[in-house]
N, C-alpha and C positions, 0 to 999 in steps of 0.2 A: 744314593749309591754313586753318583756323578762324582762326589768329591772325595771319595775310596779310591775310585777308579782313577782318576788323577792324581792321585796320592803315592798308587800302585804306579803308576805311570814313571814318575820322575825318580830319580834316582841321581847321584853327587856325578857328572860328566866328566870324564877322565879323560877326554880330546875334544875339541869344537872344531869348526869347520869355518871361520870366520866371515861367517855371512852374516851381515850387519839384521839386527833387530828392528824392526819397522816400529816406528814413534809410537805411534799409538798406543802397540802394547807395553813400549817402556814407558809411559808413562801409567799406564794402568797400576805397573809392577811400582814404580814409586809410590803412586797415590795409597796404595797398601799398604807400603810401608809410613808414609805419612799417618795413617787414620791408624795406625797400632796403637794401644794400650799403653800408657807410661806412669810409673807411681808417683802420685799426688797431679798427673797430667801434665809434668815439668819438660817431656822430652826431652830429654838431656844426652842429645846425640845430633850429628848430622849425617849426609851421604853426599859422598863426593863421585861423582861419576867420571869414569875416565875415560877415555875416549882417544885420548892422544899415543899412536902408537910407540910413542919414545919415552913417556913415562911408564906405558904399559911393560916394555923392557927393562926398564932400573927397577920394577916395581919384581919382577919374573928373576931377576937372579938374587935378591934377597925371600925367594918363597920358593924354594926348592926349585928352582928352573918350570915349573910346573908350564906345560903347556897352554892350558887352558887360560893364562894369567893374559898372552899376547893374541891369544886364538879365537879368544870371545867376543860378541861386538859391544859391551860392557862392563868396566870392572867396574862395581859399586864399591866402596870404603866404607863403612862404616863406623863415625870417630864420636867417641866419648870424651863430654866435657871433664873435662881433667880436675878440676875440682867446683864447687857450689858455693857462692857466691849473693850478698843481699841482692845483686844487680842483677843474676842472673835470674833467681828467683822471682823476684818485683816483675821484670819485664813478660814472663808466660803470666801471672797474676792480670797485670795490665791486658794483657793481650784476651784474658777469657773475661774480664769484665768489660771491655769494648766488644767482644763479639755478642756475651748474653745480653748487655744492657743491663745490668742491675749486679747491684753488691748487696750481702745483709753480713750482717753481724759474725754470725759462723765461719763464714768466709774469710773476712779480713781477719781474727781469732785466727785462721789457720795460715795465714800468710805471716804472721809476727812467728807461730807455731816453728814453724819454716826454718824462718829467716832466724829466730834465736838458738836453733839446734844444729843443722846442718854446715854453717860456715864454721863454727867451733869443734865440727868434728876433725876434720886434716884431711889434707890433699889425697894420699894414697887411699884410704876408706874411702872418701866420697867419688873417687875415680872408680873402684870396685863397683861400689852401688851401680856409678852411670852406666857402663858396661855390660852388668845384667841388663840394664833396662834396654840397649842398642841389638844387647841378644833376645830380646822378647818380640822386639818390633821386627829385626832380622827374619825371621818364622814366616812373616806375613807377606813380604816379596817372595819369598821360596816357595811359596804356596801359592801364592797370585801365577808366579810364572807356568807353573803346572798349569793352571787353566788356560794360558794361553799357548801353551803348546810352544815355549819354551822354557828351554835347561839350563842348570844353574849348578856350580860347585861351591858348596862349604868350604873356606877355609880359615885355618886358623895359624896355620905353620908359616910363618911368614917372622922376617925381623922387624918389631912392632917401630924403635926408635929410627930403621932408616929408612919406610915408609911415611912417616910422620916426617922427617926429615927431605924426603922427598915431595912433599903435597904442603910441605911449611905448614904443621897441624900445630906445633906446640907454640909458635907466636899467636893459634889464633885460640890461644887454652882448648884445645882437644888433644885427642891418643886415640890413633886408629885400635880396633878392638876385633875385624873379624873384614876377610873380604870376602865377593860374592862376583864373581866370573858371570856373567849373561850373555848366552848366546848359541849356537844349534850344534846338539851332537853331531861325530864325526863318527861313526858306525866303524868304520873300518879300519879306526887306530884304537880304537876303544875297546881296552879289554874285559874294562865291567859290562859292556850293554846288555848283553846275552845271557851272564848269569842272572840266576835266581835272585829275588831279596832275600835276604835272611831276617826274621826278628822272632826275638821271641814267641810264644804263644800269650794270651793274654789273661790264659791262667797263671804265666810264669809270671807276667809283668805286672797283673794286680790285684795285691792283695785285699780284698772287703774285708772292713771292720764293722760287723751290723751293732 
């Protein structure tokens, strides 16, 4: 019930109150987003955390003026590698046979697998792919944060190229894909706090096929 109840809890923060987030738990909230789920295990994304309030302002008038962009005590980025690459593939390869110790046959098979489909697919598709994958791992600080008893805003509205453009993302082949505001609601500019959630029922939302 604990992680319902936290679930019910959090809600997208429409004003923070810029009181800074104690270490501890931002690192919790990254380590969650670190140990997410990535297809084939390539994690093909990073997070930038921001911190600086003069980027946090160039970042806030290409994202709707949003408050929550300057107000929070972290903006996460999270940037998608912009396209797949032998080198980039090889090196998570490398990286998960130095941490298991041991290779067999399947494995290296699925690393050539890889390495001959993905860099002949093109920049724009494999950028899509990586994306989904920054939004699956993205889930896992938002929900981490909930347990720690702090709030987090979704967003997506934002100018991708002059965020990128700001943080120098595409010399370093990424494309931001989605930000994440970190830091403590403000109750009394906040017009969502007090409404109800709304979602579905879960009759509406799921269909069984037996």
């Amino acid at each position: 019930m604990e992680s319902l109840e936290r679930l019910q809890w959090r809600y997208a923060a429409k004003a923070m109150r810029g009181e800074k987030v104690p270490q501890d738990k931002m690192d919790r909230v990254i380590e969650a987003a670190r140990r997410a789920e990535t297809s084939s295990g390539l994690q093909v994304f990073e997070i930038y955390g921001v911190t600086n309030q003069e980027v946090k302002e160039k970042i806030k008038h290409v994202a709707w003026n949003q408050s929550t962009v300057t107000d929070c005590s972290h903006l996460l980025v999270f940037a998608a590698w912009d396209t797949y690459s032998e080198d980039r593939i090889n090196s998570m390869f490398d990286l998960t046979n130095e941490i298991r110790g041991f290779k067999n046959e399947g494995w290296v098979n699925y690393r050539q697998q890889l390495i001959s489909s993905y860099p002949q697919i093109g920049g724009e598709e494999n950028f899509n792919h990586a994306a989904k994958q920054a939004y699956i791992a993205f889930t896992h600080p938002l929900t981490a944060a909930a347990f720690e008893e702090v709030d987090t805003t979704l967003m997506e509205s934002f100018d991708t190229d002059t965020v990128d453009e700001i943080l120098g993302l595409r010399e370093k082949g990424r494309r931001s894909t989605v930000l994440l505001p970190i830091g403590y609601r403000k109750p009394t500019e906040d017009w969502l706090v007090n409404l109800d959630k709304v979602r579905k029922s879960t009759k509406k939302l799921v269909a069984v096929v037996a």
